[in-house]
TORKOL-4160 file (C-alpha; in steps of 0.2 Angstrom, whole numbers, padded with zeros to 4 digits, m for minus):
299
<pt num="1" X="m0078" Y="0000" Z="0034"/>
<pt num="2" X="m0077" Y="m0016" Z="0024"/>
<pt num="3" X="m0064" Y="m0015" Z="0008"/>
<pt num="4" X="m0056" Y="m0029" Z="m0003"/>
<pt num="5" X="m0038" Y="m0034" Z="0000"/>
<pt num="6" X="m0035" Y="m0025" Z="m0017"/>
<pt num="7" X="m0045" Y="m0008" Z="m0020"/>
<pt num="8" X="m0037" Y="m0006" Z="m0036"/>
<pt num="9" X="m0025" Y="m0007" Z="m0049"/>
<pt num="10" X="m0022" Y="0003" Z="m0065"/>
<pt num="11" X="m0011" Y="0004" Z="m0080"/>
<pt num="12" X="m0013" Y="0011" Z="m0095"/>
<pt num="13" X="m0004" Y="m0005" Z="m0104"/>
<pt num="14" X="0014" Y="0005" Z="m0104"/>
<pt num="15" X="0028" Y="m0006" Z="m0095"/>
<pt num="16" X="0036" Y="0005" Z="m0081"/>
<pt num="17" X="0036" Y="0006" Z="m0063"/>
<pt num="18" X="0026" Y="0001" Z="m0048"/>
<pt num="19" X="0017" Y="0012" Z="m0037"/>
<pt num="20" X="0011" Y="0003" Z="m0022"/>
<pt num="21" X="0000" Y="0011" Z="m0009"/>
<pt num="22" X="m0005" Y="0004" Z="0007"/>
<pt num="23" X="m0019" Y="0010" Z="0017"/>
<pt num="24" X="m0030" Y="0005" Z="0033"/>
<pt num="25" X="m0014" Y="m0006" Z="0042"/>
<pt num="26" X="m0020" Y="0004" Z="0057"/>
<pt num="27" X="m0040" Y="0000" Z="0058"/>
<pt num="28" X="m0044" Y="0017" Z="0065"/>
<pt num="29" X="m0036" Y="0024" Z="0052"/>
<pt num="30" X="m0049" Y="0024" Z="0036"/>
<pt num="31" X="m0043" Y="0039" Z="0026"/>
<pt num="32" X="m0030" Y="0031" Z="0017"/>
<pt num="33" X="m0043" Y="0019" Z="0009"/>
<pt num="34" X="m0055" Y="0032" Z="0006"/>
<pt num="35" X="m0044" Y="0043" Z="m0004"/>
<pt num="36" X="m0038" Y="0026" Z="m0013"/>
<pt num="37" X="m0058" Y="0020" Z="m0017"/>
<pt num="38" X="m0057" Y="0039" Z="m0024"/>
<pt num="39" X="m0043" Y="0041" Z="m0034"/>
<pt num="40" X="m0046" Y="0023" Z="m0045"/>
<pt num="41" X="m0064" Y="0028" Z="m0047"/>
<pt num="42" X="m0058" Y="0044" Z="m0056"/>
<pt num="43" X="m0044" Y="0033" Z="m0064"/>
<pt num="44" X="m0056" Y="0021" Z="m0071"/>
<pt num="45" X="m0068" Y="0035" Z="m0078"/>
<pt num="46" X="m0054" Y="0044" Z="m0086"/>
<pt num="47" X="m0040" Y="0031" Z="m0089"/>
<pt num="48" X="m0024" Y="0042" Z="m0092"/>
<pt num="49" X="m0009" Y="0037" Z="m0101"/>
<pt num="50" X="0004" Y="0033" Z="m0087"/>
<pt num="51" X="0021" Y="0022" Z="m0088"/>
<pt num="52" X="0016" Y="0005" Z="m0076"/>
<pt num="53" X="0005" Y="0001" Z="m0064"/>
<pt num="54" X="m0001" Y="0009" Z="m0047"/>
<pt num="55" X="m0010" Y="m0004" Z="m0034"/>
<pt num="56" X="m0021" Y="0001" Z="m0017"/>
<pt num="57" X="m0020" Y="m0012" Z="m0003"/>
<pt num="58" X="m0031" Y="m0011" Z="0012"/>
<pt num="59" X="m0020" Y="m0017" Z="0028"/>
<pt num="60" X="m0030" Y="m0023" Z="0045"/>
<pt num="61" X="m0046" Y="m0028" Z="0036"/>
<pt num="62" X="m0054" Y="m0036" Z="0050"/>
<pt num="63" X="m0050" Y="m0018" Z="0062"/>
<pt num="64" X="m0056" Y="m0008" Z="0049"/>
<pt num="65" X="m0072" Y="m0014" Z="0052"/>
<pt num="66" X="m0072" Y="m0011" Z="0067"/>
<pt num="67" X="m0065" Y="0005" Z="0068"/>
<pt num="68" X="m0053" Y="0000" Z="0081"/>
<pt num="69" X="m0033" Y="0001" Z="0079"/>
<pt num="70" X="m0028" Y="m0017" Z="0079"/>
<pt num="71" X="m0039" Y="m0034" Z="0086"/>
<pt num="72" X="m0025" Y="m0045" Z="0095"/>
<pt num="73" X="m0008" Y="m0035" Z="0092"/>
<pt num="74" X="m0003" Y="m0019" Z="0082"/>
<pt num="75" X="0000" Y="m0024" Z="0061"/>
<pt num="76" X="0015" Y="m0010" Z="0062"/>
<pt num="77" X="0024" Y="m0018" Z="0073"/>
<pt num="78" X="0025" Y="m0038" Z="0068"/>
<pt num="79" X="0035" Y="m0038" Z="0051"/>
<pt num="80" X="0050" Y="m0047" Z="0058"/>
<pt num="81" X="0059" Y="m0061" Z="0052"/>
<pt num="82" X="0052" Y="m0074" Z="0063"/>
<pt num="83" X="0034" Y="m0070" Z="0059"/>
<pt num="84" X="0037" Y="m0069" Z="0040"/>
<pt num="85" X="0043" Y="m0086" Z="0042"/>
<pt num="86" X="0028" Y="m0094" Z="0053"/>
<pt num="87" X="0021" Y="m0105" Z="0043"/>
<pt num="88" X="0006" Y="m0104" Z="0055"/>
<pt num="89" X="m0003" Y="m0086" Z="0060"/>
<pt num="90" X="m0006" Y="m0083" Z="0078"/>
<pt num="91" X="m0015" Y="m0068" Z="0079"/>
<pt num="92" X="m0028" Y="m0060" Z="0066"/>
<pt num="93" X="m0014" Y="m0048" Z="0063"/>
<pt num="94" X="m0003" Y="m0060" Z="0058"/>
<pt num="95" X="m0018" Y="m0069" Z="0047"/>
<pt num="96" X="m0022" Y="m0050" Z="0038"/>
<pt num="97" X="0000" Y="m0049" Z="0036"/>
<pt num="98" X="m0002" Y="m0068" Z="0027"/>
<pt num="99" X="m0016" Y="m0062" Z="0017"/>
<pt num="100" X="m0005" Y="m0043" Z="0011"/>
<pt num="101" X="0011" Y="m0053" Z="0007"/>
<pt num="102" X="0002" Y="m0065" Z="m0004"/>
<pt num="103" X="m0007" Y="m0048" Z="m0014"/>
<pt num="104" X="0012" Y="m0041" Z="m0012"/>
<pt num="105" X="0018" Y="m0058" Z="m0020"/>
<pt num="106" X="0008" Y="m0054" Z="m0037"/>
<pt num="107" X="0018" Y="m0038" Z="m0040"/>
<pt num="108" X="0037" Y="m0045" Z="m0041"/>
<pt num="109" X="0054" Y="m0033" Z="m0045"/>
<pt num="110" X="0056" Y="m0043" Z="m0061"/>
<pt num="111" X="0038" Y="m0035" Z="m0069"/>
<pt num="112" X="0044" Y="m0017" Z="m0065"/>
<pt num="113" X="0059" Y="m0006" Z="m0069"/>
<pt num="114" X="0057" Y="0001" Z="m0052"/>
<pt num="115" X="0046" Y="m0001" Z="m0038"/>
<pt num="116" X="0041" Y="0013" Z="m0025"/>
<pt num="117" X="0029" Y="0012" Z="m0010"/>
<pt num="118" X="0019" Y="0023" Z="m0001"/>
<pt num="119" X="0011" Y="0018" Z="0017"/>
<pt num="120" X="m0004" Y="0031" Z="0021"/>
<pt num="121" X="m0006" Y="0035" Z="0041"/>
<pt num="122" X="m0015" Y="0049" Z="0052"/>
<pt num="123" X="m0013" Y="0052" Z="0068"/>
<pt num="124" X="m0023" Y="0052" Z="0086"/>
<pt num="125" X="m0019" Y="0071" Z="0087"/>
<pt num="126" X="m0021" Y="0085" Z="0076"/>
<pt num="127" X="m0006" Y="0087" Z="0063"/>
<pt num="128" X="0001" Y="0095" Z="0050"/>
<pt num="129" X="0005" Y="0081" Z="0035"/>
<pt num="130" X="0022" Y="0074" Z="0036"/>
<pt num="131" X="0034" Y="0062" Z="0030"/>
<pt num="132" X="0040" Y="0048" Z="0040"/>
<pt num="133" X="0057" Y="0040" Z="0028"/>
<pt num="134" X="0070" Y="0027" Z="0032"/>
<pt num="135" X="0086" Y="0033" Z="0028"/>
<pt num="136" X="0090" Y="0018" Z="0016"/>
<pt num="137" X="0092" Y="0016" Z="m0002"/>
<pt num="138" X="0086" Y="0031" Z="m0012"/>
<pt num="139" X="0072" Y="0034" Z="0001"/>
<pt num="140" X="0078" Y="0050" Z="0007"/>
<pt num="141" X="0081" Y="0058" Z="m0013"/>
<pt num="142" X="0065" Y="0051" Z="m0016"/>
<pt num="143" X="0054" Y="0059" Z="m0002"/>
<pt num="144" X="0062" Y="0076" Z="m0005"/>
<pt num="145" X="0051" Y="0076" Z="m0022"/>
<pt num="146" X="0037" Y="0080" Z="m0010"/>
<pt num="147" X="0031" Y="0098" Z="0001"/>
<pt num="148" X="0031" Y="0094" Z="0017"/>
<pt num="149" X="0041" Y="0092" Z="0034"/>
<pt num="150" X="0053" Y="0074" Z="0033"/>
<pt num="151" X="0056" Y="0063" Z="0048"/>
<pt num="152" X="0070" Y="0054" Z="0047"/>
<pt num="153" X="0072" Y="0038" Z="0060"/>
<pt num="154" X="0055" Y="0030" Z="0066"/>
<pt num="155" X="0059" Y="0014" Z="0056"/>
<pt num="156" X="0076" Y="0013" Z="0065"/>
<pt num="157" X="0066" Y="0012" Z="0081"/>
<pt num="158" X="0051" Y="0004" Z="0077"/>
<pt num="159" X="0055" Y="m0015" Z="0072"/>
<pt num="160" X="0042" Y="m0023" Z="0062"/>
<pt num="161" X="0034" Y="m0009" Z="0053"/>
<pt num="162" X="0027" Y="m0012" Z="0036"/>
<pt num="163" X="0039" Y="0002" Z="0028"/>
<pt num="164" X="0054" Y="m0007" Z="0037"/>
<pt num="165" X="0048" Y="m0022" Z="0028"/>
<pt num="166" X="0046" Y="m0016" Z="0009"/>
<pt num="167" X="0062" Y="m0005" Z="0010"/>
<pt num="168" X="0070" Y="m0021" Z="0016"/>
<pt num="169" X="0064" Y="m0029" Z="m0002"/>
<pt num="170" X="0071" Y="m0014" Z="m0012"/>
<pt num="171" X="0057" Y="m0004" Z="m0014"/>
<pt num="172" X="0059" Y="0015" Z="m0014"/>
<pt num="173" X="0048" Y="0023" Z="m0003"/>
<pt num="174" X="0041" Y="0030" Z="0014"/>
<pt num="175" X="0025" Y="0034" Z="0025"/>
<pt num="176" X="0014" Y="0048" Z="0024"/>
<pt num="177" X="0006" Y="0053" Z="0039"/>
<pt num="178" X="m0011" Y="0065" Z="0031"/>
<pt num="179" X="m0018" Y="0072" Z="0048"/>
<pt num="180" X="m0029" Y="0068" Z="0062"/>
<pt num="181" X="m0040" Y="0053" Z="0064"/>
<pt num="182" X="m0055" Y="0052" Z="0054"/>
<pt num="183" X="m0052" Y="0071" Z="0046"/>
<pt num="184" X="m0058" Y="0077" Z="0031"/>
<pt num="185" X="m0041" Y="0085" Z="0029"/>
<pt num="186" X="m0032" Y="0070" Z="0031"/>
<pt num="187" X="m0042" Y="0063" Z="0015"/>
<pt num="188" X="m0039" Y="0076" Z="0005"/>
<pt num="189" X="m0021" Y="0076" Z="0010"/>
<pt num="190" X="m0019" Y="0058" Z="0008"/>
<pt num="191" X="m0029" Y="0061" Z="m0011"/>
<pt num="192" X="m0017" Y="0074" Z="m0016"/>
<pt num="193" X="0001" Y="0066" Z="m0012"/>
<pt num="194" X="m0004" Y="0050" Z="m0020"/>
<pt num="195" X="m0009" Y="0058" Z="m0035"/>
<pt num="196" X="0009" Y="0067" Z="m0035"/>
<pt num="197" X="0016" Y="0053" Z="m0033"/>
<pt num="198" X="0005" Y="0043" Z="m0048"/>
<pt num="199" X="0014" Y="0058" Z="m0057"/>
<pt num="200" X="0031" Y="0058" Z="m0050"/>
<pt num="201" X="0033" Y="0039" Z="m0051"/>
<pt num="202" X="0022" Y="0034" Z="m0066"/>
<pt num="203" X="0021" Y="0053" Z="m0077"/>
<pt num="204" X="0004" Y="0055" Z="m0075"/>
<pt num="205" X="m0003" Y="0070" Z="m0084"/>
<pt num="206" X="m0014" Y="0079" Z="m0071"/>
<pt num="207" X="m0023" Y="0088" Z="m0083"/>
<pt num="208" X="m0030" Y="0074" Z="m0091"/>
<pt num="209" X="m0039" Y="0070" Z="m0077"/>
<pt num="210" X="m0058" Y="0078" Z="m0081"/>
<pt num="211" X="m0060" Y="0084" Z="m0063"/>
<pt num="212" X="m0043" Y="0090" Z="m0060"/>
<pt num="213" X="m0039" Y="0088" Z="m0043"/>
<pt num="214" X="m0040" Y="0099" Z="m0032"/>
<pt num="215" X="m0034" Y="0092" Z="m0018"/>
<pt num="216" X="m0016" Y="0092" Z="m0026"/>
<pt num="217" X="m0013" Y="0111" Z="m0027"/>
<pt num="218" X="m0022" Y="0111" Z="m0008"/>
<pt num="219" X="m0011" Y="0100" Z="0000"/>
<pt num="220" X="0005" Y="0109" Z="m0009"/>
<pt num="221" X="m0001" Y="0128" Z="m0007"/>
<pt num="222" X="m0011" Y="0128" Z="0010"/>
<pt num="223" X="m0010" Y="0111" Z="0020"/>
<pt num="224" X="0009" Y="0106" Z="0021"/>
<pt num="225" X="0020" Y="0114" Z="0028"/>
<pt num="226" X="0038" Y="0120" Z="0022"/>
<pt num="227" X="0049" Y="0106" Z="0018"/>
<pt num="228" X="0059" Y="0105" Z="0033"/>
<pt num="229" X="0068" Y="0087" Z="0039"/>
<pt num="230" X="0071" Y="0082" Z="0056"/>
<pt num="231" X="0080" Y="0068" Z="0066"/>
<pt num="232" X="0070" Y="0057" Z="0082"/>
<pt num="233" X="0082" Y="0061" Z="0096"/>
<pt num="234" X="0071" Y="0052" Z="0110"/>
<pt num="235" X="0057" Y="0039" Z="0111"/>
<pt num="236" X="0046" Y="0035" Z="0127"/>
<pt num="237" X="0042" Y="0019" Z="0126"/>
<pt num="238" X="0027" Y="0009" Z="0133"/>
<pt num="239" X="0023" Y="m0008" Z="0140"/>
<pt num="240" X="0004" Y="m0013" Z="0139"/>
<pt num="241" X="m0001" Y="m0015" Z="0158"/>
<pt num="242" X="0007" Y="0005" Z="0160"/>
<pt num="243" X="m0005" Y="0019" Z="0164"/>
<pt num="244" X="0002" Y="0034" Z="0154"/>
<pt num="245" X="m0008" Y="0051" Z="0152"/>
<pt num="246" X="m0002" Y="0065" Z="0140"/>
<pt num="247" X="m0003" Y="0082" Z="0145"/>
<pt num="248" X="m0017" Y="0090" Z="0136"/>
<pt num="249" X="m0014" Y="0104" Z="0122"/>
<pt num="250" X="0001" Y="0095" Z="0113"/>
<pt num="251" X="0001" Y="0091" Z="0093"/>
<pt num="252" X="0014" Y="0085" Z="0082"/>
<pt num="253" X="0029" Y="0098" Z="0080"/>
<pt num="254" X="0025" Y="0107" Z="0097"/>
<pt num="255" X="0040" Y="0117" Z="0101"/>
<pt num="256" X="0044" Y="0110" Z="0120"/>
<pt num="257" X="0060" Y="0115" Z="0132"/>
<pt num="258" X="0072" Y="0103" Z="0142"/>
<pt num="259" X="0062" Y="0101" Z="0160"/>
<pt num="260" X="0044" Y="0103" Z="0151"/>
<pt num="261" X="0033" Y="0092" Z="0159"/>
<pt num="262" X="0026" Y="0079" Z="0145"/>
<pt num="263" X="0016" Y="0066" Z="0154"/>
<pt num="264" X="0013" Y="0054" Z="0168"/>
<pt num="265" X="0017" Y="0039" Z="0165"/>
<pt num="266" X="0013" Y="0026" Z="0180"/>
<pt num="267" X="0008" Y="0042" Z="0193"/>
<pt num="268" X="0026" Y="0048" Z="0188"/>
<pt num="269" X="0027" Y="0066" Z="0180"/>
<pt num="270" X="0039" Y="0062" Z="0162"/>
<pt num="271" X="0047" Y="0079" Z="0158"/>
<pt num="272" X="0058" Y="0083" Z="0140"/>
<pt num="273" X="0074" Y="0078" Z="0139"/>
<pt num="274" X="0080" Y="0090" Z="0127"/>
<pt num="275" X="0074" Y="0107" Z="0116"/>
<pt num="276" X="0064" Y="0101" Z="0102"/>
<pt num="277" X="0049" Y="0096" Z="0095"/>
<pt num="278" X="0037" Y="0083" Z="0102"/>
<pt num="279" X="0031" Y="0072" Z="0089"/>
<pt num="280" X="0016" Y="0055" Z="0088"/>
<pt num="281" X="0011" Y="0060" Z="0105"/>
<pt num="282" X="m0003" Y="0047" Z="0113"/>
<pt num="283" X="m0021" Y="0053" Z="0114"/>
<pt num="284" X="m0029" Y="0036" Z="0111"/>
<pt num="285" X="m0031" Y="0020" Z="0121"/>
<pt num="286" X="m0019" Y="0008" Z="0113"/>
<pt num="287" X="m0002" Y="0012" Z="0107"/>
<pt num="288" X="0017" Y="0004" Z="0111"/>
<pt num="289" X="0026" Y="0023" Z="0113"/>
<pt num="290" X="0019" Y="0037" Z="0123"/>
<pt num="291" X="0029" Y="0051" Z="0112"/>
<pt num="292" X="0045" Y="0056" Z="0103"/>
<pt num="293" X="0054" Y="0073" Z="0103"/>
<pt num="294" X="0062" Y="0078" Z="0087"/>
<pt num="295" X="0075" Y="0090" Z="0082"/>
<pt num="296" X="0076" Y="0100" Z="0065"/>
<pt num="297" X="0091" Y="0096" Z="0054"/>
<pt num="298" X="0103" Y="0111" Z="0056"/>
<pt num="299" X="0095" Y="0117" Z="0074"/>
């Protein structure tokens, strides 16, 4: 799909806070984008009072048009210090990450009383929507203001992630992952928690919206689940030349047993270290982690 750098910004000329949302930093991932090229249509047709400014940015623009999760390396997984301080891009990843910090650079701390983020994912099987939050500053009290399962820890593991990045600059916020790949749930999803959170963050009257949406009362009532939060207790890591095939029939929060068998991985059979939940495991043909297993807060 081809989408600016910027798909939108609105204020209603109130100073306030920032709301920035990114959308597309995996190329197989469009819905984020596609509920962002929603939202400020139906902003710009109705143009509601709020308090500062909320801002759309489209990640791997180069992957998105080709529908593909990444061209030469994963965008998630390069936001370290030494290629923030490469002066010269090596990759088209690192070129698209140039191109985001310079729109990030036009937003800075001193504009905003606050600044919050929110980083919009899906994933290559079939989820319920969740929160994926770094346990730094106010990131955790802020994530609890929305209706749906919290995992606590993936930044801890992952180095380089966008959300690792912006919590690293002060900005309050965390990743929402809205479903499967390519959904039409994953859209609505991803539609109706940035609306709560142009609300939560910037006081946004949902009622002044004309076609009030939907989506909102959808994703809280029927498609999240209960807000339960949960720790990552195990990751299964992957090097590029490995073979690694998951066992068919998982999905995120699958209840497994210590001794289930998982995977193979290299002709080897990978069975669960623990009683838990598996969570992000692989279905797709690219990707640096082969699963997690997760356990609920209090279990």
């Amino acid at each position: 799909m081809e989408t600016a750098r910027v798909i939108g910004e609105y204020g209603s000329g109130a100073s306030g806070p920032l709301l920035l949302v990114t959308a597309g930093i995996h190329g197989n991932e469009p819905s984020g984008v596609v509920a962002l090229q929603h939202i400020f249509k139906e902003l710009q047709k109705c143009k509601p009072d709020i308090n500062g400014c909320v801002v759309g940015i489209a990640g791997n623009r180069e992957a998105l048009k080709k529908n593909v999760r990444y061209i030469d390396e994963d965008l998630n997984r390069i936001w370290t210090r030494e290629n923030l301080q490469n002066d010269v891009p090596k990759s088209s990843e690192q070129k698209e990450m140039c191109n985001i910090m310079g729109a990030l650079n036009r937003y800075p701390k001193t504009n905003y009383s606050k600044r919050y983020f929110l980083d919009c994912h899906t994933t290559s099987s079939d989820s319920l929507p969740y929160i994926s939050v770094q346990d730094v500053n106010d990131n955790l009290d802020w994530a609890g203001n929305f209706p749906t399962y919290i995992v606590r820890g993936f930044s801890d593991l992952i180095k380089g992630d966008i959300d690792h990045y912006l919590s690293s600059q002060g900005i309050t916020g965390f990743v929402f992952e809205g479903g499967q790949h390519q959904s039409e749930t994953a859209v609505a999803n991803h539609e109706g928690i940035i609306w709560l959170a142009i609300k939560k963050a910037l006081g946004l009257d949902l009622t002044s919206i004309t076609r009030y949406p939907e989506c909102v009362e959808n994703f809280k009532d029927k498609n999240a689940p209960e807000q339960k939060i949960f720790d990552i207790v195990h990751r299964h890591s992957l090097k590029e030349q490995d073979d690694f095939k998951m066992e068919p029939g998982f999905k995120n929060f699958t209840a497994v047993k210590e001794g289930q068998l998982l995977a193979y991985h290299n002709n080897e059979q990978i069975r669960s270290g623990h009683n838990g939940h598996i969570f992000l495991p692989l279905y797709q043909s690219k990707g640096n982690d082969g699963f997690f297993i997760i356990k609920e807060i209090g279990n």
